[in-house]
N, C-alpha and C positions, 0 to 999 in steps of 0.2 A: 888279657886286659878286657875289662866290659865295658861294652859302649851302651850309654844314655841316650834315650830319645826323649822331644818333650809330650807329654801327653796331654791328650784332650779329653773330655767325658765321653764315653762309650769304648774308649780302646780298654783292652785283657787280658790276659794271660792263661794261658789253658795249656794243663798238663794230665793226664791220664782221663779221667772222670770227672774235672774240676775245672773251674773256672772264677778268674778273680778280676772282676770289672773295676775300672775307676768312673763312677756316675756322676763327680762334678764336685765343685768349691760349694760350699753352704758359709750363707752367711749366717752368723750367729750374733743377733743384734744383743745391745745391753739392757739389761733389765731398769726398770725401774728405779731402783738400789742406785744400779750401778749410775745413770743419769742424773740423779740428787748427787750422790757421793763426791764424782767427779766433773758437776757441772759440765756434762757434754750439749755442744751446740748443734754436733756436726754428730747423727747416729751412724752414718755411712763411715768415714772417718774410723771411728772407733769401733765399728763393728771385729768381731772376730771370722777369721777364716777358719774351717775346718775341711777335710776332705773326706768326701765320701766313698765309701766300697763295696761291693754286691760278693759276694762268695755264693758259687755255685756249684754241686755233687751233685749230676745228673744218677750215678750209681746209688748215693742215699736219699734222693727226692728232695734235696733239702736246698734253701734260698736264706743267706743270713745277710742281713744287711750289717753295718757300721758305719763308724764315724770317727776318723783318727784327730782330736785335737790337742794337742799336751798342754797342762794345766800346771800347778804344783800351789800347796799350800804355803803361806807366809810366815815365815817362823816367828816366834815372840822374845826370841833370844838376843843379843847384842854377841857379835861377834867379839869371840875370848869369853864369855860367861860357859862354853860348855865341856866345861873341866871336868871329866871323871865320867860317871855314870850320867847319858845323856838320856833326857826324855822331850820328846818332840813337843810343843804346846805352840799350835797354830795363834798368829795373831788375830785371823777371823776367822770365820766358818764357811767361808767362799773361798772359793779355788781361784786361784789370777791365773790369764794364760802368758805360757812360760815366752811367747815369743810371736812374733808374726809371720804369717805362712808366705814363704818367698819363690818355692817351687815343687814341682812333681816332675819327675823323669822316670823312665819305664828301660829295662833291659830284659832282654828275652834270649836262654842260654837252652842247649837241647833237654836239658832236663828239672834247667830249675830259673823262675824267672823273678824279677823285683820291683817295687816300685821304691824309688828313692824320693824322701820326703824332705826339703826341706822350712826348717823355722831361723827367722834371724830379724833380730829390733835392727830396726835404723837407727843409723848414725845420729841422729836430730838428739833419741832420748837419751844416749850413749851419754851424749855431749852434758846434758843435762841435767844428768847426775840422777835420772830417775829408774837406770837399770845399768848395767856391767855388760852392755849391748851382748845378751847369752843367743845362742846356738845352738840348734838341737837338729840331729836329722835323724830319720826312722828309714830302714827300710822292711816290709811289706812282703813278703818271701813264699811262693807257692814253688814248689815237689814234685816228680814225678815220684822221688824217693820217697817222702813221708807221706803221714797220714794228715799235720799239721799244718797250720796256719802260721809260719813266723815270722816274729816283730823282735826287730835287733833297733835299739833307741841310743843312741850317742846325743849327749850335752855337757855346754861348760856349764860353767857355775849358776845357784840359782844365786840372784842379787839378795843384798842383807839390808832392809829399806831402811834399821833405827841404829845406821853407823854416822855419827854427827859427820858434817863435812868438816870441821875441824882438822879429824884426825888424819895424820896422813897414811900414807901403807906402810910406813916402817911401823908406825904406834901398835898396827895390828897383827903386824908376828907375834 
């Protein structure tokens, strides 16, 4: 069984020649667009969480930064329209993000260590009817054995925004 701790900015994980920092929450305020769009009052509020990560190969000289925030495009489909040969047509050209960042936890195993991500809407918008309150967790995975960086991403469903409230769940099987 692996045990979670919770992390702060500056803790890592270091395995052979490597090293994978967590450098802190970045706020990712909304753009202009997004402030007209959604008549926001409150930028704090609405801001997006992302989290940041430093990967370090003292062997390859190398420093990469990153930024883990999951996003997903909004479809232009009505759930049941995608019958047969499916082709994706985003409703904008702006990525929504998929969820709000709720935590970071860190495990450290002798040879291979992770950081566990998680995303999940509140309950409020659930209720609201403006998302299918989704859930995403990432974990963030350095190797003693690999050469690789890996990112293992679990989520439910992304919400379908142009299903009337009319319809109930039976109508959409």
């Amino acid at each position: 069984m692996t045990n979670f701790k919770q992390v702060i900015p500056g803790d890592f994980l270091s395995y052979g020649s490597k090293q994978l920092y967590f450098r802190g929450i970045l706020l990712l305020k909304p753009t202009d667009k997004d402030k007209q769009d959604k008549k926001l009052t409150n930028e704090e509020e609405y801001a997006e969480r992302a989290c940041s990560f430093e990967l370090v190969d003292t062997k390859q000289n190398i420093s990469q930064r990153f930024v883990m925030s999951p996003r997903f495009y909004q479809s232009n489909e009505s759930r049941g329209s995608g019958d047969g040969i499916y082709e994706f047509k985003p409703k904008q050209q702006q990525t929504q993000p998929y969820s709000n960042f709720k935590s970071i936890e860190m495990s450290n195993g002798k040879f291979s260590g992770q950081f566990l991500l998680t995303y999940e809407s509140d309950d409020n918008a659930a209720q609201k009817g403006t998302t299918s309150n989704p859930k995403l967790t990432t974990t963030v995975e350095l190797s003693d054995l690999s050469e690789f960086l890996k990112f293992s991403v679990n989520m439910n469903e992304i919400p379908i925004s142009n299903i009337s409230e009319s319809q109930s769940d039976d109508s959409l099987l």
